[in-house]
SENUFI-533982 format. One record per residue (C-alpha): x, y, z; residue number from 0; chain. Coordinates in nm, 4 decimals, always signed. Layout:
N
+----------+----------+----------+-----+----+
|       xx |       yy |       zz |   i | ch |
+----------+----------+----------+-----+----+
|        X |        Y |        Z | NUM |  A |
...
+----------+----------+----------+-----+----+
END
This chain:
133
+----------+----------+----------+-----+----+
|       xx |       yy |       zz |   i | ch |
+----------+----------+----------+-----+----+
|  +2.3449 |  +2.0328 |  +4.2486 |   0 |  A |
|  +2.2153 |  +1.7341 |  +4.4117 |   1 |  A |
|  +1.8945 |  +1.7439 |  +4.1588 |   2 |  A |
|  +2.1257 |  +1.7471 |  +3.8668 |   3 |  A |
|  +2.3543 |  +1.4384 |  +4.0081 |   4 |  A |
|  +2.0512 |  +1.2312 |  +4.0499 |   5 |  A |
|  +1.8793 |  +1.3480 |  +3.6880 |   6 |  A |
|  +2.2102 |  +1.2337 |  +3.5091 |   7 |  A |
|  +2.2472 |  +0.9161 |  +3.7274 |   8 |  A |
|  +1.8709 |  +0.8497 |  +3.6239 |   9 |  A |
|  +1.9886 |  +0.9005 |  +3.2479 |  10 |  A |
|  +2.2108 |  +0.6917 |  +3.2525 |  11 |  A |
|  +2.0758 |  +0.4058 |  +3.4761 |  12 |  A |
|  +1.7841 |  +0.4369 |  +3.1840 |  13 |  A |
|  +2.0024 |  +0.3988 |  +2.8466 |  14 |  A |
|  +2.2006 |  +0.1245 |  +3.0105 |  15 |  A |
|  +1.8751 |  -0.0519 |  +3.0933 |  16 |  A |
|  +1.7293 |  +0.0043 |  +2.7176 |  17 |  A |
|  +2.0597 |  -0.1095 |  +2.5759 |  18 |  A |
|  +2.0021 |  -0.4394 |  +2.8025 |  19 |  A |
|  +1.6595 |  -0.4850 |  +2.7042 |  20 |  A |
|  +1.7429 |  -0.4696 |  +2.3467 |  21 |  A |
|  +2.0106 |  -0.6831 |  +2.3485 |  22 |  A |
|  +1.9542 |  -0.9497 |  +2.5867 |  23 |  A |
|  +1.5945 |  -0.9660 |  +2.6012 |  24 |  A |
|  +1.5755 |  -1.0255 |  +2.1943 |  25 |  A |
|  +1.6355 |  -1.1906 |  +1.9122 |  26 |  A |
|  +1.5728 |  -1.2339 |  +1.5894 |  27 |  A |
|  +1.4223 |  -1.5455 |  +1.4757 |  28 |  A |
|  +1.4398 |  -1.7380 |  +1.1319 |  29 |  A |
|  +1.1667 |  -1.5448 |  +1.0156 |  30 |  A |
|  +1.4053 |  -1.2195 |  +1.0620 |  31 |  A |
|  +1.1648 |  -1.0907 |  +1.3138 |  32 |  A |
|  +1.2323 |  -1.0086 |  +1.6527 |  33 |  A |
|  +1.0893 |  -1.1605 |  +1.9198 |  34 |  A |
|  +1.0899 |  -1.2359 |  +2.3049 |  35 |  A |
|  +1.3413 |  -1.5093 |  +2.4061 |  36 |  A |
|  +1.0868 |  -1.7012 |  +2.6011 |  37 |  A |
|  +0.7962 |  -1.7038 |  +2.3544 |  38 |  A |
|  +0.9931 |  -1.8118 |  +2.0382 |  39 |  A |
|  +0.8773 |  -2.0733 |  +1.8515 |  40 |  A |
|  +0.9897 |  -2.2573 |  +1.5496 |  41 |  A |
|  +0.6811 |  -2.2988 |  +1.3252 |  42 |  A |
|  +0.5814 |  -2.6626 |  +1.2791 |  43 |  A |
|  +0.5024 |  -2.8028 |  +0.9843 |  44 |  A |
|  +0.2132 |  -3.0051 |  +0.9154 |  45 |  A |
|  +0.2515 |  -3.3481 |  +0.8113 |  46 |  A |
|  +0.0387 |  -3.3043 |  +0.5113 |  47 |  A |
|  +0.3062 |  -3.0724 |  +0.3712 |  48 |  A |
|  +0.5988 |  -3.3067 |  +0.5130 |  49 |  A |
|  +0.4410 |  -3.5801 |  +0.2856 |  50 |  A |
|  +0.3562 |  -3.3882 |  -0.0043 |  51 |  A |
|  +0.6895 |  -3.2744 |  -0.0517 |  52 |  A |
|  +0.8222 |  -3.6101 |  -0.0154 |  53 |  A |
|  +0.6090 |  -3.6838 |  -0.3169 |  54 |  A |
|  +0.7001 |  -3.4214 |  -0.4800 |  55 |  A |
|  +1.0482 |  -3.4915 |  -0.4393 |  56 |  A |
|  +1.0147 |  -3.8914 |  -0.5433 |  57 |  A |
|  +0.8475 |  -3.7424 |  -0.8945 |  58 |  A |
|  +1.1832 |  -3.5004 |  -1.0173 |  59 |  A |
|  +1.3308 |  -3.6602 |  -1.2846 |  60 |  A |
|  +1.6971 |  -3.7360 |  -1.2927 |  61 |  A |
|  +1.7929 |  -3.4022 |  -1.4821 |  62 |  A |
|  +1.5530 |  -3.2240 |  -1.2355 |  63 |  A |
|  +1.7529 |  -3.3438 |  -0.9421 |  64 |  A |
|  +2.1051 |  -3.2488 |  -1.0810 |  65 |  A |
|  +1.9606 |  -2.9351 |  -1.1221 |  66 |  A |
|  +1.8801 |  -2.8782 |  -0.7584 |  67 |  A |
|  +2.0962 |  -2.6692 |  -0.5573 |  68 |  A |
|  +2.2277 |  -2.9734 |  -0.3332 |  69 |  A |
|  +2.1754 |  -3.3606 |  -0.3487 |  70 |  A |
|  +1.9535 |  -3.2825 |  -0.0357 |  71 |  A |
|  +1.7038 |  -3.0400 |  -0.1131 |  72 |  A |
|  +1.4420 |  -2.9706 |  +0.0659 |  73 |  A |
|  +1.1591 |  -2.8215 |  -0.1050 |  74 |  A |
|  +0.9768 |  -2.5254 |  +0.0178 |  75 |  A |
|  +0.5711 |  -2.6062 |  +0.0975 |  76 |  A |
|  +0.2928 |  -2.4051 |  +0.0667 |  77 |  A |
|  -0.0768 |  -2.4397 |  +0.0727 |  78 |  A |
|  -0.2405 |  -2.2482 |  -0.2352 |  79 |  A |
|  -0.4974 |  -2.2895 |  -0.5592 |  80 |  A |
|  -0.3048 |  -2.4028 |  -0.8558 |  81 |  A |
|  -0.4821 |  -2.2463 |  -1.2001 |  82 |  A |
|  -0.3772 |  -2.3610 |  -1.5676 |  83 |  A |
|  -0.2810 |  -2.0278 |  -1.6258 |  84 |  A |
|  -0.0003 |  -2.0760 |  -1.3946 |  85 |  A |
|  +0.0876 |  -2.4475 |  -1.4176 |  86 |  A |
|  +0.1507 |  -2.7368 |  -1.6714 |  87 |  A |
|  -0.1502 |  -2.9573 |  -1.5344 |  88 |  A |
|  -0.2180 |  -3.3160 |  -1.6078 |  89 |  A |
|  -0.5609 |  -3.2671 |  -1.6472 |  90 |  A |
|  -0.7475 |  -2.9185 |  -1.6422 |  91 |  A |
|  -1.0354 |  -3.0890 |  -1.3792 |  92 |  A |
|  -0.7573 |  -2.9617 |  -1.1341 |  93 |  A |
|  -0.8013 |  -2.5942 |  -1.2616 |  94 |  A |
|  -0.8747 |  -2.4018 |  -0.9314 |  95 |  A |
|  -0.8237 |  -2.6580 |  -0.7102 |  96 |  A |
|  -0.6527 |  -2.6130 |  -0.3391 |  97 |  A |
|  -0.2937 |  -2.8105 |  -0.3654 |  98 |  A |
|  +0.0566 |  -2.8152 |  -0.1851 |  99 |  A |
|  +0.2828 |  -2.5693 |  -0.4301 | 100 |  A |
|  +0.6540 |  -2.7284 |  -0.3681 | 101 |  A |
|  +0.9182 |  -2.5226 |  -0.4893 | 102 |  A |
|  +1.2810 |  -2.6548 |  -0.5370 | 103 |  A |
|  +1.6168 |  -2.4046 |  -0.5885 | 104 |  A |
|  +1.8241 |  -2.4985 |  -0.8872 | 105 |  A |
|  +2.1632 |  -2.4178 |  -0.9958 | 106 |  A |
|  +2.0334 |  -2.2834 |  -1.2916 | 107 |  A |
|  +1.7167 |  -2.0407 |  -1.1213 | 108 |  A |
|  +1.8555 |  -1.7688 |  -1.3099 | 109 |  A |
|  +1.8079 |  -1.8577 |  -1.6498 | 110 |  A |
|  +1.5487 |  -2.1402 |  -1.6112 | 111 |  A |
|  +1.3814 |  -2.0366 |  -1.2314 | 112 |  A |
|  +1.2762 |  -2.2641 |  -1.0030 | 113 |  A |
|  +1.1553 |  -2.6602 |  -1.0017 | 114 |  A |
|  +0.7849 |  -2.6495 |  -0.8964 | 115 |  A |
|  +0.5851 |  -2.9084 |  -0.8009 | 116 |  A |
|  +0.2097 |  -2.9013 |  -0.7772 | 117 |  A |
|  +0.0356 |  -3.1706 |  -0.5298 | 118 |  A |
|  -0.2977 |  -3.2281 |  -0.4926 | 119 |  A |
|  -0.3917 |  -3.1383 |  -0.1488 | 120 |  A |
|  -0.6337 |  -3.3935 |  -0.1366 | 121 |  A |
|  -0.5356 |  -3.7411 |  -0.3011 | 122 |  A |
|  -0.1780 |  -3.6679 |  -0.2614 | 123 |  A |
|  -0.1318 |  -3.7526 |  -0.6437 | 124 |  A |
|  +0.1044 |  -3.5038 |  -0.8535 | 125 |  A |
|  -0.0896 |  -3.2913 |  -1.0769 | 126 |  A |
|  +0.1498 |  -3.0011 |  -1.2259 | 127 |  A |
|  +0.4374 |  -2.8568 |  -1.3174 | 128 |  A |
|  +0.5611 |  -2.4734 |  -1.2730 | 129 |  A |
|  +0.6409 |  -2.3258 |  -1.6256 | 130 |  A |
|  +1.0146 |  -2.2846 |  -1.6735 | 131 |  A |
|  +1.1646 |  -2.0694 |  -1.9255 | 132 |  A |
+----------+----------+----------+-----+----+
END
């Protein structure tokens, strides 16, 4: 009897210590994954990509910003190679070159998709558009 008491008080000692641990000792981060409290981080952005889309953002044109979701869109940044097959370059000398790919939401994604902005990573010049339908 005393073997039993002291197996079901070690039960439930244990489930009450996993439900702790999994909700106290956890979260979920912006990223949706979970992680331990003390070694979240929020990523940091580089300020290459903090002045590219500022760039990008000073060349929409006045339909382009109506179009964006609010009057204070941020665009989302991302390093990649920009190809004429994918964007509406300025000049094809940019054809597999490494840029800053800034995407904008719109009102219209839907029909039209997305604003995107291609930056070259290097002079900081704008050098391409996304195709919209």
């Amino acid at each position: 009897m005393k073997l039993k008491s002291i197996f079901i008080v070690s039960l439930i000692l244990l489930v009450i210590g996993f439900i702790e641990f999994n909700t106290r000792g956890f979260h979920q981060n912006k990223c949706g994954q979970h992680m331990k409290r003390t070694k979240c981080a929020i990523p940091e952005i580089s300020p290459e990509a903090v002045k590219a889309e500022k760039i990008a953002k000073a060349d929409l044109t006045s339909h382009e910003r109506i179009d964006l979701t609010n009057d204070d869109a941020k665009g989302n940044v991302q390093k990649t190679y920009v190809s004429k097959d994918t964007a509406r370059l300025v000049n094809d000398q940019y054809d597999g070159n490494e840029v800053f790919k800034v995407t904008y939401s719109t009102k219209n994604e839907d029909i039209l998709g997305d604003i995107v902005v291609y930056v070259d990573a290097e002079t900081f010049k704008v050098i391409g558009r996304g195709f919209r339908e």
